[in-house]
C-alpha angles and dihedrals in degrees: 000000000000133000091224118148096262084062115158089010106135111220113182108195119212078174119150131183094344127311105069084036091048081056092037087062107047083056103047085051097055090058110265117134100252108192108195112216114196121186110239138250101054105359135219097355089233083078083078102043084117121208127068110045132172115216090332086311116122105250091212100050093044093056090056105037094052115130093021129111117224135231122178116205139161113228103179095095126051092245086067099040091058085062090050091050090042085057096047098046086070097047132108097203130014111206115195132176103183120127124263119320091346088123093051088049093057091053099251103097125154081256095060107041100035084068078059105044108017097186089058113134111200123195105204108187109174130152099272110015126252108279127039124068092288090055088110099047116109107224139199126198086251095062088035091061094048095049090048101058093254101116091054093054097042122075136043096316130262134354082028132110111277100255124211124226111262092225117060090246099165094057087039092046086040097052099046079053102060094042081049085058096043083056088047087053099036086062102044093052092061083057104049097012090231123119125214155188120277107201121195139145152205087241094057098030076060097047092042082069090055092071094121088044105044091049086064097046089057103051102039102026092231125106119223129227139231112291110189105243091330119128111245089227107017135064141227084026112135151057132311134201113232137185094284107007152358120293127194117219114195102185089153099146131058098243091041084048095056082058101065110052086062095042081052097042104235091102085165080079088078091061092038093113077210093073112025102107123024084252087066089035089062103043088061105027090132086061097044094042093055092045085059099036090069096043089053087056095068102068131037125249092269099047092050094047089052099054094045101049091052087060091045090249098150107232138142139178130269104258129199110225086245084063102037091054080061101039106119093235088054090059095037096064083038095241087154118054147164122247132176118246123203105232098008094049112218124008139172125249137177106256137239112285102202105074110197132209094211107025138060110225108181134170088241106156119047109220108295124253109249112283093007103138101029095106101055099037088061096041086058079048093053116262120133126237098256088047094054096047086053093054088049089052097048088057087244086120132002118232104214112238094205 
């Protein structure tokens, strides 16, 4: 399937919703064999994050669950959790997202089927983490960004609603942590031979965002609010309205602030003692900001960007998603592909965003059916055919029909 530099490393996902999928994928696009377990009768529970469909095909299960193969069991019976144990004998990383011991409840704790396969690692991401006295709380990125500290730094700034972030940034965050983890594990287990437990969580994929803020807490003692599209530590660091459109301006830097008051034409701004070094700047950011806010909206987005660019001020516009899939850099890095799936035909996917010198990393594989590749992944596990077809028709499996 790919030649990536994970190449012949065996995942089995046990990923559900997003953050053990989102795992689950990093991994399946550099190159490892991700082998998507989903528990019958209904599947990962995304299938059914209706609409939008494509074709009859959950949107959002198919984003995540690219590059993977499927296997459907039920594993509420022991006949299906010895396939489950069979699979996972043979597999270098197990990545899990269920909430607290469920595992263990359902009989395939670390514990277990390390006995089995001693060099496991197991990447375990819940809300909380799995130790603490929070271990057993279930978690969603929502709750996870308000426990973080994420909800009081998002939104217009103070007296105003808490705002959450528009991506889920918590399940995304948790779930490159923990394939970051997997990696940190994989290699230590070449040196040692042992495999181990990764351990991350929605609740720190959300503080290790804070890290701004966090910086500031701990040194002053006082928290800081939500400031619109402002920087925390840096001004004039934010985004503008213009005649026709929003603008960001990312002066962040001395030399990248003296730049802008002639671009802008208020060059007096260079000798206002409010706004010499970043200190001043962000004493009086509200003043600054409304002195070049009515200067942006003089121009439109294109103008200013123009303009900017040519004095090396780094800015940008305020894209849509609709118009960022089609932005030409997006293309360029081929963050937007085409892949074939197996019932709709050819749909469109977000790409892989590590490129390699020396590796291919494709989207080569859509999101599988239910059950798709349950036939061929036990019979690498060594079932026999017949065996197989009599799990399927005890209802153990499903077999997909395409």
């Amino acid at each position: 399937m790919s030649d990536g530099p994970l190449q012949g490393i065996r995942v089995v996902e046990f990923g559900r919703i997003m953050a053990g999928p989102v795992c689950g994928l990093m991994l399946a696009d550099l190159g490892a064999d991700v082998v998507k377990i989903e528990m019958l009768p209904r599947g990962d529970p995304s299938r059914r994050f209706l609409p939008p469909d494509v074709g009859g095909e959950s949107a959002a299960f198919m984003m995540l669950n690219r590059n993977k193969r499927g296997v459907a069991i039920d594993v509420s019976n022991e006949t299906g959790k010895d396939v489950v144990r069979r699979l996972i004998q043979r597999a270098d990383v197990l990545v899990e997202n269920f909430r607290g011991d469920r595992m263990e409840q359902l009989g395939l704790g670390f514990d277990a089927l390390r006995q089995r396969n001693p060099g496991l690692i197991w990447c375990a991401i819940s809300g909380f983490g799995r130790t603490g006295p929070y271990a057993r709380r279930g978690g969603f990125d929502l709750t996870a960004q308000g426990y973080s500290g994420l909800m009081s730094v998002t939104g217009e700034g103070e007296d105003r609603p808490p705002v959450k972030m528009g991506a889920p940034v918590t399940d995304i965050t948790a779930g490159i942590l923990g394939a970051v983890g997997v990696l940190a594990a994989y290699v230590q287990r070449v040196r040692t031979g042992e495999g181990q437990q990764v351990d991350t969580s929605l609740f720190e994929a959300g503080i290790v965002q804070t890290y701004w803020q966090s910086a500031i807490t701990l040194a002053t003692d006082v928290a800081p609010g939500a400031m619109g599209t402002a920087h925390p530590l840096s001004a004039p660091y934010e985004a503008f309205e213009c005649a026709d459109g929003w603008i960001t301006l990312g002066a962040s830097s001395q030399t990248t602030w003296e730049r802008v008051p002639a671009v802008l034409e208020v060059p007096e701004l260079l000798e206002d003692s409010r706004f010499r070094e970043n200190s001043d700047r962000m004493k009086h950011r509200a003043e600054l900001a409304e002195i070049l806010g009515a200067r942006f909206k003089r121009r439109s987005v294109e103008e200013w960007l123009c303009l900017l660019d040519e004095a090396q001020v780094p800015a940008g516009p305020v894209l849509d998603v609709r118009a960022m899939l089609a932005h030409e850099q997006t293309l360029a890095r081929q963050m937007v592909v085409d892949v074939e799936h197996t019932r709709i035909g050819t749909v469109k996917t977000l790409g892989v965003p590590l490129k390699f010198s020396g590796a291919n990393t494709p989207v080569a594989r859509a999101a599988p059916l239910l059950g798709e590749h349950t036939l061929e992944v036990l019979q690498e596990a060594g079932y026999p055919d017949a065996d197989v077809r009599e799990l399927n028709d005890m209802g153990v499996v499903r077999i997909a029909n395409g």
